[in-house]
C-alpha positions in Angstrom: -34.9 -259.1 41.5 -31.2 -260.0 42.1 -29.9 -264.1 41.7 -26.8 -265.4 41.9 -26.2 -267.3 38.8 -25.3 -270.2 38.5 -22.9 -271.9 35.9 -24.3 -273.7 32.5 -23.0 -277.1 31.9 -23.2 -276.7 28.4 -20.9 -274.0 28.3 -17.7 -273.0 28.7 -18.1 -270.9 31.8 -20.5 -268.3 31.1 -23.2 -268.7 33.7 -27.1 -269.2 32.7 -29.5 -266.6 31.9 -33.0 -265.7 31.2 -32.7 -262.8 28.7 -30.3 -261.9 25.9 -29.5 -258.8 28.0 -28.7 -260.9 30.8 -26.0 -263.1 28.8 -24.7 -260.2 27.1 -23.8 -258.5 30.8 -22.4 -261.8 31.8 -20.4 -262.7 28.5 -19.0 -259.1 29.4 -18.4 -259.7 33.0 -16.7 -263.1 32.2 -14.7 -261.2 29.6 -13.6 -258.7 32.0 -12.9 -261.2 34.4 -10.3 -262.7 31.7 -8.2 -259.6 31.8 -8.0 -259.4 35.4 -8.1 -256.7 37.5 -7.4 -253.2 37.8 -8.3 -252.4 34.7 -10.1 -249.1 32.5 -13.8 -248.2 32.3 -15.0 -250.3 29.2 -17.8 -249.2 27.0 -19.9 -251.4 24.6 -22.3 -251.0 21.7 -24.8 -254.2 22.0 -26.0 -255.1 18.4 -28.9 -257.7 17.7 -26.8 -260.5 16.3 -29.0 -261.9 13.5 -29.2 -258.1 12.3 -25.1 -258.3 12.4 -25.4 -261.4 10.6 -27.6 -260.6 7.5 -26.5 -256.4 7.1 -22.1 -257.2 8.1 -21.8 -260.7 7.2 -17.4 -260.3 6.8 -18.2 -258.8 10.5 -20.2 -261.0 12.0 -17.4 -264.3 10.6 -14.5 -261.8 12.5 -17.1 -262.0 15.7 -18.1 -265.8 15.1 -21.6 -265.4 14.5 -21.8 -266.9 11.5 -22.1 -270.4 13.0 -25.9 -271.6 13.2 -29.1 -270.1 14.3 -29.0 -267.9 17.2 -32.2 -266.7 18.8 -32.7 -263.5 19.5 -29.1 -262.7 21.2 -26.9 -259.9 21.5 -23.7 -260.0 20.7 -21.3 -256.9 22.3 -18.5 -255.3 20.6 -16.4 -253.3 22.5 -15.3 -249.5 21.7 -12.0 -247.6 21.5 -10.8 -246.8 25.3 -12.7 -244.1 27.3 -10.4 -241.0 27.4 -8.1 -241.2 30.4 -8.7 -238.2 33.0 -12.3 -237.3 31.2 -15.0 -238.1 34.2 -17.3 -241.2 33.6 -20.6 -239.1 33.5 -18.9 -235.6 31.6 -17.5 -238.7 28.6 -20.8 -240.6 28.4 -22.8 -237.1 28.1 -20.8 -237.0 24.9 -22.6 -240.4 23.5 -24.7 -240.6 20.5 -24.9 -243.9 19.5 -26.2 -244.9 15.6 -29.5 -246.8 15.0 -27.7 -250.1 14.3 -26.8 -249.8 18.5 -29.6 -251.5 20.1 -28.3 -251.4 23.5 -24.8 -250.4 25.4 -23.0 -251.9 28.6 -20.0 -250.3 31.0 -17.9 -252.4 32.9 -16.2 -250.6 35.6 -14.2 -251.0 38.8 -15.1 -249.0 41.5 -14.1 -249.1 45.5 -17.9 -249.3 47.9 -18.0 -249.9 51.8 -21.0 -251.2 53.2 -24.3 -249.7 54.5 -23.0 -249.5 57.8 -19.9 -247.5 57.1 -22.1 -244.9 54.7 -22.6 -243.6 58.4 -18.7 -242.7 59.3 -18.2 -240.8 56.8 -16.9 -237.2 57.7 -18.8 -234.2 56.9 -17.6 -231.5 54.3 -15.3 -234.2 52.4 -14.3 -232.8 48.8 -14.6 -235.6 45.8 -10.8 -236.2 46.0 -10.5 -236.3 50.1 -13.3 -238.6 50.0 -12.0 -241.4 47.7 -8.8 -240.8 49.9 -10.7 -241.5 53.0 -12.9 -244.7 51.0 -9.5 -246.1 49.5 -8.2 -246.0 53.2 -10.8 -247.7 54.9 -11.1 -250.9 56.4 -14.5 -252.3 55.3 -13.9 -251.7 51.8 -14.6 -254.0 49.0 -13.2 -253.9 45.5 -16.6 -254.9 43.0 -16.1 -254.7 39.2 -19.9 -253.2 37.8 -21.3 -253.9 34.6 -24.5 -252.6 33.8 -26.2 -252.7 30.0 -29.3 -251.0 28.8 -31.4 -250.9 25.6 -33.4 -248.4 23.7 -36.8 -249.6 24.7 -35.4 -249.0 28.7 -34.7 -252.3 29.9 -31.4 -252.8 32.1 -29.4 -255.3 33.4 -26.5 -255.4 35.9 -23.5 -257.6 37.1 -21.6 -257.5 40.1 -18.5 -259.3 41.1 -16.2 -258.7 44.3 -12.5 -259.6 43.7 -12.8 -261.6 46.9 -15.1 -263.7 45.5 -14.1 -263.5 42.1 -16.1 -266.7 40.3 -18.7 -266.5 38.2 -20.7 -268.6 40.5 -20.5 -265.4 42.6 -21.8 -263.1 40.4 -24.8 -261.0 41.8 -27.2 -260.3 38.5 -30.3 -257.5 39.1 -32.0 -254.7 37.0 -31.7 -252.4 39.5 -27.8 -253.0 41.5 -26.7 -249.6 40.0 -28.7 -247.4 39.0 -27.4 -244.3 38.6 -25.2 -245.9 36.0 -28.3 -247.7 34.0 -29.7 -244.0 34.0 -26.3 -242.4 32.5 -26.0 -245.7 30.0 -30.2 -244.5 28.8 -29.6 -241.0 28.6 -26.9 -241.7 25.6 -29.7 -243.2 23.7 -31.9 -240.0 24.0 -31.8 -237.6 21.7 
């Protein structure tokens, strides 16, 4: 089921959620949000913060964690950068992450058009003749993606358009992308 969320008075920006998956996409999206846009692919391991705390205590004081009880949260800590010209799918086929890594998140930028222009598309477009022919058109909408999964299958997703670029905007849901939640899974099988 997809919300918009909405902000957290207690904090400082990063918008309510139900489940530590759900902050952890949204502490993620807000981060990426902080850097702007038109920026790489990001990956993420997502580690169970209490773990972090009691096995990498000097790591956990680097990330801030060790400051008071924190129920069952996840904290993310991002990786080196994805290798430039390497495709998405080809580089995360490459994944294997180590038993500490309870989850992992993407965030990525990525050009869409709406339902109603999926039908204009011309027939017999190669890969590179049809990001042409999506970068060109009208109706298209910049959205920055992140989507997280964990080991035991669960999945979570954010969406933000630039032109609504807020975090009251952001569109949460399972389900918003999942060809991506399924590449994100597959690194975790072995």
């Amino acid at each position: 089921m997809s919300n918009l969320s909405s902000p957290d008075p207690a904090s400082s920006g990063t918008p309510m959620a139900a489940t530590p998956l759900t902050r952890a996409v949204l502490e993620i999206d807000e981060y990426a949000s902080g850097l702007g846009w038109d920026q790489p692919a990001r990956l993420f391991a997502l580690v169970d913060s209490a773990r972090l705390r009691a096995q990498e205590p000097g790591l956990a004081a680097q990330l801030g964690l060790d400051e008071g009880p924190q129920a069952s949260s996840l904290t993310p800590i991002e990786q080196d950068e994805l290798p430039a010209g390497t495709p998405l799918d080809e580089f995360l086929a490459t994944i294997a992450w180590p038993d500490a890594v309870t989850g992992c998140a993407l965030t990525v930028e990525r050009l869409m058009l709406p339902p109603s222009a999926e039908a204009t598309v011309p027939v017999g477009l190669d890969e590179s003749a049809l990001a042409k022919w999506v970068a060109e058109h009208p109706e298209r909408q910049e959205v920055r993606m992140t989507v997280a999964v964990l080991r035991d299958g669960s999945r979570e997703s954010a969406l933000r358009l630039r032109e609504k670029d807020s975090p009251t905007e952001v569109l949460t849901g399972a389900d918003l992308v999942p060809g991506l939640a399924e590449a994100l899974s597959a690194t975790f099988e072995a």
